[in-house]
C-alpha positions as CSV (number, residue, x, y, z in Angstrom):
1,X,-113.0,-111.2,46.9
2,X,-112.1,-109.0,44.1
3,X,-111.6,-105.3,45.2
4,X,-113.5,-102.3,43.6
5,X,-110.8,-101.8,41.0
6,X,-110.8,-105.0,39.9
7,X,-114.1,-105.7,39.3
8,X,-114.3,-102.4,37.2
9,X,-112.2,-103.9,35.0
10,X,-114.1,-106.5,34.8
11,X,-117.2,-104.9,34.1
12,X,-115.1,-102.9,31.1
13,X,-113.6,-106.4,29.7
14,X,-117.3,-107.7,29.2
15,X,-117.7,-104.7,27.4
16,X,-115.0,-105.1,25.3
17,X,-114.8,-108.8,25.1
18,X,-118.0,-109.1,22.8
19,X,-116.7,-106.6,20.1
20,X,-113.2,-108.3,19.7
21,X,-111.4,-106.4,21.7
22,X,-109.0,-106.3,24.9
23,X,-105.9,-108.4,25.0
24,X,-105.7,-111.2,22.7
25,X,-105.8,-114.2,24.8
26,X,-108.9,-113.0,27.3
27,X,-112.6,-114.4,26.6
28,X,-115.6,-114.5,28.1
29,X,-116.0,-117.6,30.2
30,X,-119.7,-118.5,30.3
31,X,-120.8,-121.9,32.9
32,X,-123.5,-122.7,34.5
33,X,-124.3,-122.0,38.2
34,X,-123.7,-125.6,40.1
35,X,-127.0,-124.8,42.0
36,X,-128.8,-122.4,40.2
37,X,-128.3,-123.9,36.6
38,X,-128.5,-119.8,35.6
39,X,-125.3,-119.3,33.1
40,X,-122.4,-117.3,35.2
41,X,-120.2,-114.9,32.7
42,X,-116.3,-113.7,33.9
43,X,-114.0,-112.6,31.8
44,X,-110.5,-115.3,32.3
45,X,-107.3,-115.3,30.5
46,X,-106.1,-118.4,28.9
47,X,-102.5,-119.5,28.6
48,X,-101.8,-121.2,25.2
49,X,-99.0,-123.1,24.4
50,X,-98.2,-125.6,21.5
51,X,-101.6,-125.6,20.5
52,X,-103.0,-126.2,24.1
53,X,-104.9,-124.5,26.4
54,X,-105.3,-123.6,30.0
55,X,-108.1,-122.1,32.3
56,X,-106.1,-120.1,35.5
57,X,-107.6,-119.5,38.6
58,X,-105.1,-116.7,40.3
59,X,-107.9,-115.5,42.6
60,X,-108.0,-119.3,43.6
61,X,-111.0,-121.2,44.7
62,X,-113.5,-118.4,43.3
63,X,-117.3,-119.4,41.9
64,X,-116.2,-120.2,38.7
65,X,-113.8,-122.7,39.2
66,X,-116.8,-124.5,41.5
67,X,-119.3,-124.0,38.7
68,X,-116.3,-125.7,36.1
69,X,-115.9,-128.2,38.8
70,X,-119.4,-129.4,38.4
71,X,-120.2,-128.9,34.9
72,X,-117.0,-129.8,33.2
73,X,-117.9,-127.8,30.6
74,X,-118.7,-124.1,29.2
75,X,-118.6,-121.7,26.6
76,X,-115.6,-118.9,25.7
77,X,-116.6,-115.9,24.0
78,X,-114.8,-113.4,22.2
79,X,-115.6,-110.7,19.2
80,X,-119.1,-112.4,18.0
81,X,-117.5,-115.9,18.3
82,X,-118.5,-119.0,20.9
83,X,-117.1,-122.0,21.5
84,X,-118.0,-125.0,23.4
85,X,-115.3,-126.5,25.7
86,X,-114.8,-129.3,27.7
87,X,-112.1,-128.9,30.6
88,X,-109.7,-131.6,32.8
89,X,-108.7,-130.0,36.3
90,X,-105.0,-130.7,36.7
91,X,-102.4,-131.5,39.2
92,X,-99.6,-130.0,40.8
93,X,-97.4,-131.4,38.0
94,X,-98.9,-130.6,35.0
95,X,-100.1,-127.1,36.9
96,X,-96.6,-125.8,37.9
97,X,-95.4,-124.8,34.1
98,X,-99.1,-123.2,33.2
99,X,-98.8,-121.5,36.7
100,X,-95.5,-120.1,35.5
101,X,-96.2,-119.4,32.3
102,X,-99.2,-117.6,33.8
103,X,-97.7,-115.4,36.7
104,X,-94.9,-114.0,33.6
105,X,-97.4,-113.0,31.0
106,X,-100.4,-111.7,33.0
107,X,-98.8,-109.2,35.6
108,X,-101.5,-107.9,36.7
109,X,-102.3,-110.7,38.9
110,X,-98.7,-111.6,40.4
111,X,-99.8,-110.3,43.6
112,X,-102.2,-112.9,44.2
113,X,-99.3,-115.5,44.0
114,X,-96.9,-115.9,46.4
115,X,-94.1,-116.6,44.0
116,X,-92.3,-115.0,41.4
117,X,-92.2,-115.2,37.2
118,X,-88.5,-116.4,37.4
119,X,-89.1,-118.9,40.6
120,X,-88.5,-122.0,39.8
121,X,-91.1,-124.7,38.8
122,X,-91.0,-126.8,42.5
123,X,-92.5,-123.2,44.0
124,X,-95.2,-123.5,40.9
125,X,-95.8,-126.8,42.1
126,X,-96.3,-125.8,46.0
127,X,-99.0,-122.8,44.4
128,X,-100.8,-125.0,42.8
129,X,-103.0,-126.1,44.9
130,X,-104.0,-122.5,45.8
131,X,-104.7,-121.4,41.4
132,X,-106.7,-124.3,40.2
133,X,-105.7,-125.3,36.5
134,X,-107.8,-126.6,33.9
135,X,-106.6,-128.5,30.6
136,X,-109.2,-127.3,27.7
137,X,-109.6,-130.7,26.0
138,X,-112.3,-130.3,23.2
């Protein structure tokens, strides 16, 4: 579970989020509930590379990434704008460079990993299976 601090900022980012601002690469992640069918909103911060994109799951396991799980779809939101995605949840492989490109640019969460930015990718690889990944593929 997310500590008091944390979800603060949370609370703050959906604030923010809706009027555009915050850091450049966090949205709104909207999916629905896997049992309740109710949409579920947290805010998530994408890595983007070469014109692809990645959901990150450095808390791990959490509701979201069960609600993505069974949907395999959902909306990001950002300053006014929504967009309908459809996700791909990937392995260790594919994982270990996102992970890492993950861990160096949002700081904030590098002590929920048990590895470091300059590790190299076979350490990625063992984490992965603790930080689910997802491939946005439309």
């Amino acid at each position: 579970r997310s500590g008091l601090a944390r979800r603060a900022v949370n609370a703050l980012v959906r604030i923010l989020l809706p009027l555009g601002l915050g850091p450049r690469s966090t949205y709104l992640l909207t999916v629905a509930g896997r049992r309740s069918g109710a949409p579920r909103t947290t805010p998530v911060t994408l890595v983007e590379e070469g014109g692809r994109r990645w959901l990150v799951a450095p808390y791990g396991e959490v509701a979201w990434v069960r609600n993505l799980r069974a949907a395999g779809k959902a909306t990001l939101s950002r300053g006014g704008r929504s967009d309908e995605i459809a996700v791909r949840e990937v392995g260790a492989d594919e994982a270990a460079p996102v992970l890492k490109m993950y861990v160096t640019r949002v700081p904030i969460t590098r002590p929920y990993f048990d590895v470091r930015f300059d590790s190299d990718l076979s350490a990625f690889r063992a984490e992965a299976p603790r930080h689910p990944v997802f491939a946005i593929v439309g």
